[in-house]
C-alpha positions, 0 to 999 in steps of 0.5 A, a space after each residue: 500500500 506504501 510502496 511508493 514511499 521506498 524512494 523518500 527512504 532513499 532520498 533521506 540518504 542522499 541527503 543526508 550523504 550532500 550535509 556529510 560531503 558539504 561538512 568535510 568540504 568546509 573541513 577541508 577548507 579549514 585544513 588547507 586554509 590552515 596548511 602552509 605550503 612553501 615555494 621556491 626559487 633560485 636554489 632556495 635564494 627566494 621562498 614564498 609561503 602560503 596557505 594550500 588554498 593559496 593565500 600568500 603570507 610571507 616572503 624571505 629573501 636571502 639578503 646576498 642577492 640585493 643588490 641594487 643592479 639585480 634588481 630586474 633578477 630579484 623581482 622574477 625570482 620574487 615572481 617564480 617563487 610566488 608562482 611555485 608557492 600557488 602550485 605547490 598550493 594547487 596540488 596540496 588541494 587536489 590532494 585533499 579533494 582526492 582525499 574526500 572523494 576516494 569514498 564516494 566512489 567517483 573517479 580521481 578526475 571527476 570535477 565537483 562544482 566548488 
């Protein structure tokens, strides 16, 4: 007599999985917004830190390489090691996102929305 309500049964469990996948997405913001990933360049004379979601928050300079006429090669060093840093972010994020996802059963290259 209530056979169509076998799918309400259903749908309260894919919901309840959205609210479970929507809690560890925001954990996973909170962990990579906490995770400090470090970037480098010329041999370690310049290091760009920045959290894995990719907000830089600090910069150190190996003081032997300011000299007023390498200027031109301080500031690509300043750039490369910033650009490694945000890489180094990026992969530390799909990293956790393969993470989530491996128990979802989806493939290692499905593309949530977020």
């Amino acid at each position: 007599m209530l056979k169509g309500l076998g799918g309400l049964g259903d749908m309260a469990k894919m919901m309840k999985a959205a609210q479970d996948m929507q809690a560890k997405m925001a954990e996973m913001q909170e962990t990579l917004a906490n995770s400090v990933v470090i970037g480098e360049a010329g041999a370690g004379l310049v290091k760009a830190r920045c959290t894995a979601r990719g907000d830089i928050t600090g910069l150190d300079i190996d003081p032997t390489i300011l000299v007023p006429s390498e200027k031109e090669v301080v500031e690509d060093l300043i750039v490369a090691a910033i650009k490694d840093a945000q890489a180094r972010a990026a992969q530390r994020g799909q990293q956790e996102m393969a993470k989530m996802t491996e128990g979802l059963g989806l493939p290692p290259d499905f593309k949530l929305p977020f």
